[in-house]
matplotlib code that plots the C-alpha trace (Angstrom):
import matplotlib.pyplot as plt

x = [-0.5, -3.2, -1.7, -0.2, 2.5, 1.5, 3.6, 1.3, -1.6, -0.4, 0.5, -3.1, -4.4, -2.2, -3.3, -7.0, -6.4, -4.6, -7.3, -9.9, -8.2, -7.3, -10.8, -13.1, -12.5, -14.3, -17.2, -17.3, -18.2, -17.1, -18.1, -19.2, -15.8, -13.9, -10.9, -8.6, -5.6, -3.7, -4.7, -1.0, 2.0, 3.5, 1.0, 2.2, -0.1, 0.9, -0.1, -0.6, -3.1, -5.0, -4.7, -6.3, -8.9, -9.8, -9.9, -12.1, -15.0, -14.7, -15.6, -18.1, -20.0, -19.5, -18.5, -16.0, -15.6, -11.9, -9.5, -6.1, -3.1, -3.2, -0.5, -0.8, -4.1, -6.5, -9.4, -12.5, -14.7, -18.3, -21.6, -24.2, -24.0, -26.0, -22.6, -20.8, -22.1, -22.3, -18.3, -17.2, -19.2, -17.3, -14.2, -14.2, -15.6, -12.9, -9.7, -10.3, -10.2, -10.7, -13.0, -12.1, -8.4, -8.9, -5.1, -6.8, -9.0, -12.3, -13.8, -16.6, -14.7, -15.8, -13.2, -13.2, -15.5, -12.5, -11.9, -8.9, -7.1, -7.8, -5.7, -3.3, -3.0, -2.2, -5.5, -7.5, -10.3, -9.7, -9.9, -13.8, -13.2, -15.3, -18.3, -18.7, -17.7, -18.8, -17.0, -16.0, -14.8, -13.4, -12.5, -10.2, -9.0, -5.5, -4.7, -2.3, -1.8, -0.4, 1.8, 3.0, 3.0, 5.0, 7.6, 8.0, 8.8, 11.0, 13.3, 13.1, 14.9, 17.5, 17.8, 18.8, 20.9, 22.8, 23.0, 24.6, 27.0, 28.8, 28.3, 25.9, 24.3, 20.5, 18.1, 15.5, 13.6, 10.0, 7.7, 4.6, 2.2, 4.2, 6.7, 10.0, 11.5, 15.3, 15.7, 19.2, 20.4, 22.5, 22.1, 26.0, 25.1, 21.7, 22.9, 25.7, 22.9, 20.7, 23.4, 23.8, 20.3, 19.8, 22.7, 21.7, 18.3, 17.4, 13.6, 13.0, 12.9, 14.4, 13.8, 14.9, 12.2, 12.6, 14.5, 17.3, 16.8, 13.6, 15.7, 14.6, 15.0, 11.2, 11.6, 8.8, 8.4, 8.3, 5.4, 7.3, 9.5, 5.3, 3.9, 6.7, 6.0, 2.0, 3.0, 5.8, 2.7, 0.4, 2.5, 3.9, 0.8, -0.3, 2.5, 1.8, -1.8, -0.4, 2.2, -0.6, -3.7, -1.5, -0.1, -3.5, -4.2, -7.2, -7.4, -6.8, -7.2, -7.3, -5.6, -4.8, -4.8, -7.2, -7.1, -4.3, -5.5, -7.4, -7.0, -9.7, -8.9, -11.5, -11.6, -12.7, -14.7, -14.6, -18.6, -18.2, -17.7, -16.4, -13.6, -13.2, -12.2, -10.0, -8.1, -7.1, -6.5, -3.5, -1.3, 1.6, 3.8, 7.4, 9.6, 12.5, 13.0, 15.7, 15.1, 14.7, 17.4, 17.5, 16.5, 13.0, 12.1, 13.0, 10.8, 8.1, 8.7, 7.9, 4.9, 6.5, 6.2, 5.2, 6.3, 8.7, 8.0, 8.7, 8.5, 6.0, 5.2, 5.3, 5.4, 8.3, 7.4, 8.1, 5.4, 7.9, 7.2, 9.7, 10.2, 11.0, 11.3, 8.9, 11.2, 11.4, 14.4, 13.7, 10.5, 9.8, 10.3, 14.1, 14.2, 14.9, 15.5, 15.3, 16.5, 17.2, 20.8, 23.2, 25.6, 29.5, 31.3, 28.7, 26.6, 23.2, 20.4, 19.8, 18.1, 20.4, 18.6, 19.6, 18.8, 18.5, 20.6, 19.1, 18.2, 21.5, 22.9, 20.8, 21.4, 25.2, 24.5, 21.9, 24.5, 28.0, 26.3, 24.1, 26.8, 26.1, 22.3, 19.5, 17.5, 13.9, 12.0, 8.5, 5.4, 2.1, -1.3, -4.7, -3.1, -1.0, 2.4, 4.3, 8.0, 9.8, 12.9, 15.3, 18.8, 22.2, 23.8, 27.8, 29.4, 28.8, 27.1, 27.7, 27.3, 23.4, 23.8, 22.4, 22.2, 19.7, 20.6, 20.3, 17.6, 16.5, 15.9, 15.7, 12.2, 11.6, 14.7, 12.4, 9.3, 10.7, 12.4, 9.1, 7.5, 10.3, 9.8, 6.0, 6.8, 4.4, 1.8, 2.8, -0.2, -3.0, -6.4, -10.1, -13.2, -15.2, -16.9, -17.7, -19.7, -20.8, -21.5, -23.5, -22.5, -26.3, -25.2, -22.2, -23.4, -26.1, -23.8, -21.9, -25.2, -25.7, -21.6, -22.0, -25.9, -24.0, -20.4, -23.4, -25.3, -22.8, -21.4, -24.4, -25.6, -21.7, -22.1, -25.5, -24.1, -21.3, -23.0, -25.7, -23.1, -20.0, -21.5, -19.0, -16.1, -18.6, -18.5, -14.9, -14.8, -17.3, -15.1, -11.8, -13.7, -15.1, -11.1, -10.5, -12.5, -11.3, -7.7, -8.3, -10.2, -8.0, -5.0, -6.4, -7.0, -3.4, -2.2, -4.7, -6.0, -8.6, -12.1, -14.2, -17.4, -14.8, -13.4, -16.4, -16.9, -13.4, -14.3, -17.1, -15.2, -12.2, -15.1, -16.2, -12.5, -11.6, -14.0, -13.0, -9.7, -12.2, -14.4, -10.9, -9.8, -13.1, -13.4, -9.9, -10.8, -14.0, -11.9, -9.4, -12.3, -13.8, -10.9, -10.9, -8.5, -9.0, -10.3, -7.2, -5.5, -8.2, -7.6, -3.8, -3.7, -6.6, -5.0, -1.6, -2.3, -4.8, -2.3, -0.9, -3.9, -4.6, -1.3, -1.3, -5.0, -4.4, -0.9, -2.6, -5.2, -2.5, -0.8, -3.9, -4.3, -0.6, -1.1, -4.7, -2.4, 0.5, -1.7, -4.5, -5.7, -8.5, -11.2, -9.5, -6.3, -8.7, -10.2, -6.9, -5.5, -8.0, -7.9, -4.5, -4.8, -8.0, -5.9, -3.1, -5.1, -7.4, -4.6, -3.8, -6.7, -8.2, -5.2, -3.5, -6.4, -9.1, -6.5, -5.9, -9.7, -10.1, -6.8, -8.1, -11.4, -10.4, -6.2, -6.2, -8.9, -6.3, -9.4, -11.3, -14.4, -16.1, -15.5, -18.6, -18.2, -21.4, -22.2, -19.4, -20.3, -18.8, -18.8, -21.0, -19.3, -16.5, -14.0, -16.4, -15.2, -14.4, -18.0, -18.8]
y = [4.2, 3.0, 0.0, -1.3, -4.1, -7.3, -6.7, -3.7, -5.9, -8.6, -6.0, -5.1, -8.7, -8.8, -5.9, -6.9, -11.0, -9.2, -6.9, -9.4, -11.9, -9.4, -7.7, -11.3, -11.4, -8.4, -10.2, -13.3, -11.2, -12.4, -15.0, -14.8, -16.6, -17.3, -15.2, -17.1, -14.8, -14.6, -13.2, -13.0, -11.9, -14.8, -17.5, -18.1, -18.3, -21.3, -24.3, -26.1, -23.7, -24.4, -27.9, -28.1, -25.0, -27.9, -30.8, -28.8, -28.0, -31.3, -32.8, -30.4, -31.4, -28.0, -27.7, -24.8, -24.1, -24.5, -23.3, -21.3, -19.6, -16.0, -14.5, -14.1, -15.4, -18.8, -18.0, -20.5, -19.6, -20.9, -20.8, -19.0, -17.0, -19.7, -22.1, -19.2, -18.6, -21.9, -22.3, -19.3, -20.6, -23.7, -22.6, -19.9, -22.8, -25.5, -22.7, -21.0, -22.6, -19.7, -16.7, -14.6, -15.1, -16.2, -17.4, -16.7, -14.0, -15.7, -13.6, -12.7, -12.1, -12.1, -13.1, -13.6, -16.2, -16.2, -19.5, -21.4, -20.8, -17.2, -17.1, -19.1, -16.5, -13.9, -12.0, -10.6, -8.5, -5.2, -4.3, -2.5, 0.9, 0.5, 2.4, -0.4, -3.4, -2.8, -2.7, -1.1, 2.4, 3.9, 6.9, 7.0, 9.8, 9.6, 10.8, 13.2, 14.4, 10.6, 10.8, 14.3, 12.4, 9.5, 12.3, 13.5, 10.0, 9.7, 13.1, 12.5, 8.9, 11.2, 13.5, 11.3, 9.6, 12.9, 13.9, 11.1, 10.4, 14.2, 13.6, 16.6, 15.6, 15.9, 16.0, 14.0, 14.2, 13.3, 14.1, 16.8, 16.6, 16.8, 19.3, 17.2, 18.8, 18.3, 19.4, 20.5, 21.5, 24.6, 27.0, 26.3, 22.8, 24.1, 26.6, 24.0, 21.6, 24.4, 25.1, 21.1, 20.7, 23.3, 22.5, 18.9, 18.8, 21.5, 20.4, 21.6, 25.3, 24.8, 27.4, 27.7, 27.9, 28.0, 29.3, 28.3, 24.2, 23.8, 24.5, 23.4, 23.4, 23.1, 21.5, 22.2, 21.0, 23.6, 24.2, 23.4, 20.2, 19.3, 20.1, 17.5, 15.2, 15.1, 14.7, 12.0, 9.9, 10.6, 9.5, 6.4, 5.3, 5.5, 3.5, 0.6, 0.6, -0.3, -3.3, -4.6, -4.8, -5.9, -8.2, -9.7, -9.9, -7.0, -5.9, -2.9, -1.1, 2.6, 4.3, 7.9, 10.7, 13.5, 16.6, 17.2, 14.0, 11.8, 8.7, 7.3, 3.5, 1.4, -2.4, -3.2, -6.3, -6.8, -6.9, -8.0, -4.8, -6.8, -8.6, -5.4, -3.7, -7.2, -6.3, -2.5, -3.4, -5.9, -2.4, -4.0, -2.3, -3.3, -3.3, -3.9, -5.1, -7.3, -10.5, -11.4, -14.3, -13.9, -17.4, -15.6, -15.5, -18.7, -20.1, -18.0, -19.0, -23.1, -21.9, -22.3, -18.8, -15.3, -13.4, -10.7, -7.3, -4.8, -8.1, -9.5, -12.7, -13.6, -16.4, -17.7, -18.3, -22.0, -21.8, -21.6, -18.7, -15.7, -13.4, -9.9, -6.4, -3.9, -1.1, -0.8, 0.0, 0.8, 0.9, 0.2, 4.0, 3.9, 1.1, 2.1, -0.9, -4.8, -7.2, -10.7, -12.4, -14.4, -14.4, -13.6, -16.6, -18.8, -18.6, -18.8, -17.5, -13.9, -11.1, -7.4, -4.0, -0.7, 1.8, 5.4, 8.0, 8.1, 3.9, 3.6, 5.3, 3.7, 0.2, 0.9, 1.9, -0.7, -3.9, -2.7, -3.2, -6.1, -8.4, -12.2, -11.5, -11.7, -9.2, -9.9, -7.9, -8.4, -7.8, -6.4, -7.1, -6.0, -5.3, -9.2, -9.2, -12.3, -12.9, -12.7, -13.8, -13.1, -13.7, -13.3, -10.1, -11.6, -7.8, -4.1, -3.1, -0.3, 2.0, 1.3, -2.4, -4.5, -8.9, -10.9, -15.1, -18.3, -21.2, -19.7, -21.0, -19.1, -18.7, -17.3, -14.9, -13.7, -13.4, -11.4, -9.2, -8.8, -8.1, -5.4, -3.8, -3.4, -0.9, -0.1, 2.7, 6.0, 7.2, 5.4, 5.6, 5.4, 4.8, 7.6, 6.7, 3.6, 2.6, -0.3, -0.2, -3.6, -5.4, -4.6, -1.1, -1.5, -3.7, -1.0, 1.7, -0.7, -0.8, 2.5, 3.4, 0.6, 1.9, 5.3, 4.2, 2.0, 4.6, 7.3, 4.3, 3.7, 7.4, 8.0, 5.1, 6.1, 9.4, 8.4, 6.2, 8.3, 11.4, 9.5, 6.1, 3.8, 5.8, 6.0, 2.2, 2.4, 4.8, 3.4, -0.3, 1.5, 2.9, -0.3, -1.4, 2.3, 0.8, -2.8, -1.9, 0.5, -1.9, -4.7, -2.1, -1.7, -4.7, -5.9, -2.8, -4.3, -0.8, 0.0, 0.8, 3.0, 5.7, 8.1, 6.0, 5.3, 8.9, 8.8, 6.0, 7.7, 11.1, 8.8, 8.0, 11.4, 12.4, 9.7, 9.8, 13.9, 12.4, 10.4, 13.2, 15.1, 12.6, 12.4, 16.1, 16.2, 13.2, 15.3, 18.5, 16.8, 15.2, 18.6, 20.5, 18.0, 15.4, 11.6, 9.1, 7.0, 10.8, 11.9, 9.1, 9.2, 13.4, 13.4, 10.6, 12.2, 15.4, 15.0, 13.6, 16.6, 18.1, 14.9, 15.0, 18.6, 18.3, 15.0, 16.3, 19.6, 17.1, 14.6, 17.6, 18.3, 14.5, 14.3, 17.1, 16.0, 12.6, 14.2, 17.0, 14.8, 12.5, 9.9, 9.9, 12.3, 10.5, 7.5, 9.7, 11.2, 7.5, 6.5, 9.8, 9.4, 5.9, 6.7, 9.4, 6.9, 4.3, 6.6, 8.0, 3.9, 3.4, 6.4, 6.3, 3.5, 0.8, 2.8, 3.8, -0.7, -0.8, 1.8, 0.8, -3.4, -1.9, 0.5, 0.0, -2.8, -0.9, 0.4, 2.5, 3.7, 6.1, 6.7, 6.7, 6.2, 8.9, 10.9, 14.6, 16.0, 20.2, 22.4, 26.5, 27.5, 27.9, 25.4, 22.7, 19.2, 16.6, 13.6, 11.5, 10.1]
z = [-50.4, -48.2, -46.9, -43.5, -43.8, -42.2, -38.8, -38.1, -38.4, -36.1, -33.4, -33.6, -33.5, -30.7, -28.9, -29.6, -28.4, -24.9, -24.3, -24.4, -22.1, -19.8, -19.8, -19.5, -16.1, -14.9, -16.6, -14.1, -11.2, -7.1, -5.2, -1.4, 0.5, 3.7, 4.6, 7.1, 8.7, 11.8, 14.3, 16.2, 15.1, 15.6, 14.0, 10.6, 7.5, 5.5, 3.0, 6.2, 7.1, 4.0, 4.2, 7.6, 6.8, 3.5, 5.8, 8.7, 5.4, 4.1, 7.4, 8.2, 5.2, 3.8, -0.2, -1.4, -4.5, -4.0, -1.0, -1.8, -0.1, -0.9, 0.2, 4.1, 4.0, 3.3, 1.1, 0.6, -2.0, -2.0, -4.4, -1.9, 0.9, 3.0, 2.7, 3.2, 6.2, 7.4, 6.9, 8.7, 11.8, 11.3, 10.8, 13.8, 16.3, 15.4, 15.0, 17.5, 20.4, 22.7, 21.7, 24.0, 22.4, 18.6, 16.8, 13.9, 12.2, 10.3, 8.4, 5.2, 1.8, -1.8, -4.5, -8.4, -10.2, -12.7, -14.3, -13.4, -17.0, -16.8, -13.1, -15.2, -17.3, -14.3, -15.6, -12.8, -12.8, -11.2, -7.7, -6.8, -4.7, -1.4, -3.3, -5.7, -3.9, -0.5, 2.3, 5.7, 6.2, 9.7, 10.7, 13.5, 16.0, 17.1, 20.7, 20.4, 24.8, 24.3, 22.1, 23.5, 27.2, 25.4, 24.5, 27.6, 29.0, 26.9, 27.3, 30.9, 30.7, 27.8, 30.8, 33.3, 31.2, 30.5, 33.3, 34.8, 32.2, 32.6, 36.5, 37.6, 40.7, 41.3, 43.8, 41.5, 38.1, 37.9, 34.9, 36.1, 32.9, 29.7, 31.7, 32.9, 36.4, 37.3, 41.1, 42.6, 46.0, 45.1, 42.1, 40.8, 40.0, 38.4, 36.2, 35.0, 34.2, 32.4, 29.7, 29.2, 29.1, 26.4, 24.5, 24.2, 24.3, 22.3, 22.1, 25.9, 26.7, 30.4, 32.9, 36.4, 39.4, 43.1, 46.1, 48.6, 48.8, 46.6, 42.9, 40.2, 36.2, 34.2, 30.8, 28.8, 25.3, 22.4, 20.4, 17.0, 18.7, 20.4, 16.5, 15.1, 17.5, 16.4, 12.8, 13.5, 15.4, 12.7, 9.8, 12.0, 12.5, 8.9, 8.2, 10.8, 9.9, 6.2, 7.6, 9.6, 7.3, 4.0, 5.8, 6.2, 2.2, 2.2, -1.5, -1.8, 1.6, 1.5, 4.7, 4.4, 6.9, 7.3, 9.0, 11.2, 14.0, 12.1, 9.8, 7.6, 7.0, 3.9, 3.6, 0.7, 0.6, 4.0, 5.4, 9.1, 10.8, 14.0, 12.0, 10.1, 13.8, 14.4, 11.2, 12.0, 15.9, 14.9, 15.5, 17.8, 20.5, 20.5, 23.8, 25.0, 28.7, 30.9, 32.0, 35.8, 36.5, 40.3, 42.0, 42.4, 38.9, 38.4, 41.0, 39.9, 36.0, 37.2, 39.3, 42.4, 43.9, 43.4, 40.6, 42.3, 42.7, 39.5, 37.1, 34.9, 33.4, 29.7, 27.6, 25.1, 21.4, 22.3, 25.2, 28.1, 30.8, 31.4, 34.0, 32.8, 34.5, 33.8, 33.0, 29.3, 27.8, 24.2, 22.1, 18.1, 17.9, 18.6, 15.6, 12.3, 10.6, 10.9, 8.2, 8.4, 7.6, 9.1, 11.8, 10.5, 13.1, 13.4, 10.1, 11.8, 10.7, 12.7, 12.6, 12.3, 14.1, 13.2, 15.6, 16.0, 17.6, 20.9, 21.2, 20.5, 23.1, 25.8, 24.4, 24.5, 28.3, 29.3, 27.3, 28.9, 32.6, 31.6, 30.0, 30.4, 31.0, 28.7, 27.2, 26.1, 22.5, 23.5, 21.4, 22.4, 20.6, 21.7, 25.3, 25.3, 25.3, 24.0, 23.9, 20.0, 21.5, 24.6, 23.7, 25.7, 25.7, 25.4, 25.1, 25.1, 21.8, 20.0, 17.0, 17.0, 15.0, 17.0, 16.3, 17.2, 17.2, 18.7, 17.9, 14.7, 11.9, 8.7, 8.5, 11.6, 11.4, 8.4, 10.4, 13.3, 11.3, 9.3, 13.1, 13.9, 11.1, 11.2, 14.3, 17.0, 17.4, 18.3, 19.4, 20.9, 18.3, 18.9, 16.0, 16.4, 12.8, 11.2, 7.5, 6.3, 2.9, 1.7, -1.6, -2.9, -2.9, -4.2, -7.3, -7.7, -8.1, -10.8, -12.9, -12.8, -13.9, -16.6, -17.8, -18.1, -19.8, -22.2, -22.9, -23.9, -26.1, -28.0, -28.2, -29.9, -32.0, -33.5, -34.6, -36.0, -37.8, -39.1, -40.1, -41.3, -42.7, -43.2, -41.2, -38.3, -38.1, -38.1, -35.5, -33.3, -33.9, -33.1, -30.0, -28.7, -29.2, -27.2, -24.5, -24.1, -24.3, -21.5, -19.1, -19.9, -19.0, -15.6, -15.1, -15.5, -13.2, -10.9, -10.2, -8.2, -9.9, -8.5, -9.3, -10.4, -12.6, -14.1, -14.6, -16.2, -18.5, -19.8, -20.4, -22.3, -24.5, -25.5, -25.9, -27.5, -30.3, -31.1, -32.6, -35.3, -35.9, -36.6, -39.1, -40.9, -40.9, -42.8, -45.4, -46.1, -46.9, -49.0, -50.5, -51.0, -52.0, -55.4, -54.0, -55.0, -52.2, -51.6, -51.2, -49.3, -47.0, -47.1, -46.4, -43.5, -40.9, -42.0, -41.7, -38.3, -36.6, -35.4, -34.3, -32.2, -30.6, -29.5, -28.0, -26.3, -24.8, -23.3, -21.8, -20.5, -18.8, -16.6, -15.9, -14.5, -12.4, -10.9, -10.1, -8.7, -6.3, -6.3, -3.0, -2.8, -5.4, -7.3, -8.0, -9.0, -11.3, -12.9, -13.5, -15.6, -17.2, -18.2, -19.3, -21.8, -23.6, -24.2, -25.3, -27.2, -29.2, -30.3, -31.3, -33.1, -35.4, -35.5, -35.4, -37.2, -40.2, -40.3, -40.3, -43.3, -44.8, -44.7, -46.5, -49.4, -49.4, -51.9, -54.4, -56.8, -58.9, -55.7, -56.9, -53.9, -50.1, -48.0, -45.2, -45.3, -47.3, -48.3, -48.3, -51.0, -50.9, -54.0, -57.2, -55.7, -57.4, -57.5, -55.2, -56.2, -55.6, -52.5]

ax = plt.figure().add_subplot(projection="3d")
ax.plot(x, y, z, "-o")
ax.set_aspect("equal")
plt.show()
């Protein structure tokens, strides 16, 4: 009756040999390291890299532990802070050949003290919150008159362009504030432009001004099109400030917005508060521009003379210089999508654009009267522009597809793609709040989460003991299995731990152990009601079961919905919520019932369960002793 087939008990040893290899790890603790990333969008992080970072420590005299590719970044990991210390100075001196311009980003790290077979094993401790870890947090207004004044640029080139295509002569369009002014020389022509204007650009409220030669339309911006555009810059550059820093390995980072201007950005890990600031200013500006090819430019590209007026000079990605006007054409905004591929004559490796509405309208204009020229995507960083690429425009494009190729190989068809796609800032941002929050701190708040999780462990475990003997062990073992499966869980989600959690760990353990005290109550009343002890057993998990189930549904439903409405710490909280009730439901039943059954199944004349004072009502049927 009270007896699991073997196949039960070897998913339990199972579940129990997982949880613990997945849970050691948190138990190793992190090691002060090095962080090595690029600092430029177009310096690539490879095994090269961490061959040369290897070779720069070993010559230095400096010992790491070991040194690893992670992703886009090359992490040294050391025994003390004093090496640690001693390496970044190192490194930063002989990589960076000019501070004032660093290629790449050095900066202080701590990683897993996870043996090598563990890592093997893809088992990882779980990411540490910025409250438990340490860390960096920013908080980071966005200019919004920028973005608004970025808009306006923009409908004023739309205007001219519209204008000129249906043929409505003008006087001249200039931009006064966020306002764009159209000027005309008689009303007939103005009123023909108003209704164009407002039937195609139905964002400006246009409204005519002036007398006899001084006409003029006023665009102004509407305040739902001016609310759309604040919340279109906002949530673009929330969504560059993600590209950037993953792209730069930080574990974890948290970047979500706050209020209606403001973005709060954590790093994790990160202590250096300068390199921290380095990390969240790799936001890059993408442009589009034509390249100079008069005999000017080309004398001032070799040195030989002055760069013309209305050009700037840049640099190639293979070093050369290149003249290009300053008029931009198109921005990351008008780009929707960049993916690399191959060319469909030729077969090389290029890189395929997908723009919107609006860019591709201008590129159609700006390629069909530039044909046989070339047309430069520049990217800026930290106020330096540097040339992706400048290919050949053959023929007028069309249709917004746009193909980038020539001289590429694969990799870097990959790798500009990757930098398209990363976009550009919307809005310009300033740090008008910033926290450091040391590792002492954070390790503090981890004794204090793990005193309390230990704690409310051993105060459970004492109880149980005392009022359910026997059972109590069992349900203190099955909750000590409640615990590892859940950490061990996390761990392989890689989820990020933080106070909250904690404070969810601890309330899975309380919860958890109500579906034991359920059971026990039930084998006490069959117990009492006259039944014998292998029944007993048998009737209270069968019978509990249901009880279990509806309380630990009910609880799930209020986790899901502090997950799905939830932000920040409180999604934190309701992800560990959710996880303790699934793995408290496992274990309460399923491993405590192999645990009783192991004990008393195989006892064919069982007498006596040991499970505490069993209470009668007076003048009731004897139970069965216990």
């Amino acid at each position: 009756m009270n007896r699991y087939p073997l196949w039960k008990y070897a998913i339990l040893a199972v579940a129990l040999l997982v949880g613990l290899v997945y849970t050691l790890p948190n138990f190793f603790g992190e090691a002060p390291a090095v962080q090595v990333s690029s600092s430029k969008a177009t310096v690539k992080v490879d095994a090269a890299l961490a061959q040369r970072v290897e070779g720069v420590l070993k010559q230095a005299g400096v010992q790491p532990d070991f040194v690893q590719l992670d992703g886009n970044s090359v992490r040294a990991r050391f025994g003390d802070p004093d090496t640690q210390l001693k390496a970044k100075d190192v490194l930063s001196r002989t990589l960076n050949a000019d501070p004032a311009d660093p290629t790449y980003i050095v900066a202080l790290n701590l990683v897993s003290r996870s043996p090598a077979w563990l890592t093997s094993l893809h088992a990882l401790p779980m990411y540490l919150g910025l409250d438990l870890r340490g860390g960096v947090h920013f908080l980071m207004q966005v200019d919004m008159r920028a973005a608004l004044t970025k808009k306006a640029e923009s409908l004023t080139g739309d205007v001219r362009l519209l204008l000129r295509d249906k043929n409505v002569r003008h006087a001249g369009i200039s931009r006064e504030g966020n306002n764009v002014e159209v000027r005309f020389r008689d009303a007939a022509t103005l009123s023909t432009a108003q209704g164009l204007l407002a039937d195609q650009l139905p964002d400006l409220q246009w409204t005519a001004a002036g007398e006899g030669s001084e006409l003029r339309l006023v665009g102004q911006l509407k305040p739902q099109a001016a609310r759309a555009v604040q919340e279109a810059a906002l949530k673009q550059n929330i969504t560059t400030l993600h590209n950037r820093v993953n792209e730069l390995g930080v574990a974890e980072p948290v970047i979500q917005q706050q209020g209606a201007d403001r973005i709060v950005v954590q790093l994790p890990g990160v202590q250096d508060t300068a390199k921290a600031k380095d990390i969240i200013g790799r936001t890059a500006t993408l442009e589009v521009r034509l390249v100079d090819d008069s005999a000017e430019a080309a004398a001032a590209a070799v040195g030989s003379g002055p760069v013309p007026f209305g050009t700037e000079r840049y640099v190639e990605r293979g070093g050369a210089p290149l003249i290009v006007k300053r008029q931009v054409i198109l921005t990351g905004e008008n780009l929707n999508d960049a993916q690399s591929g191959f060319d469909s004559q030729s077969q090389e490796p290029a890189v395929h654009l997908t723009l919107d509405a609006k860019g591709a309208r201008i590129f159609r204009d700006v390629t069909r009267e530039n044909v046989g020229k070339r047309m430069a995507i520049l990217l800026f960083e930290k106020g330096k522009g540097e040339v992706v690429t400048a290919p050949v425009i053959r023929s007028e494009i069309a249709g917004g597809r746009v193909q980038i190729s020539g001289r590429m190989t694969t990799q870097e068809a990959s790798d500009t793609a990757l930098l398209l796609r990363a976009g550009s800032l919307a809005a310009p941002m300033e740090i008008i709040e910033e926290r450091t929050i040391g590792p002492s701190l954070g390790a503090d708040n981890i004794a204090k989460g793990f005193n309390s999780v230990a704690y409310g462990f051993v105060a459970i475990a004492a109880f149980m003991c005392a009022y359910y003997l026997l059972f109590g062990v069992f349900s203190t073992l099955a909750l000590a299995f409640n615990l590892l499966l859940l950490v061990a869980v996390l761990s392989m989600l890689q989820a990020t731990l933080t106070l909250p959690g904690i404070a969810a760990i601890a309330l899975t353990l309380g919860m958890a152990i109500d579906a034991n005290v359920l059971i026990n109550e039930r084998v006490r009343e069959e117990l009492r009601n006259g039944s014998a002890p292998q029944t007993a057993i048998h009737a209270g998990y069968e019978r509990a079961w249901a009880t279990i189930l509806d309380s630990n549904v009910t609880t799930l439903i209020a986790g899901v919905a502090l997950l799905a409405f939830g932000s920040g710490p409180v999604r934190g909280f309701a992800v560990v919520h959710c996880l303790g009730i699934l793995t408290s439901m496992f274990s309460a039943v399923m491993f405590s019932r192999g645990l009783v059954n192991l004990w008393y199944g195989r006892k064919k004349r069982l007498k006596s369960v040991s499970i505490g004072q069993v209470w009668r009502p007076e003048g009731g049927t004897p139970p069965a002793k216990a």
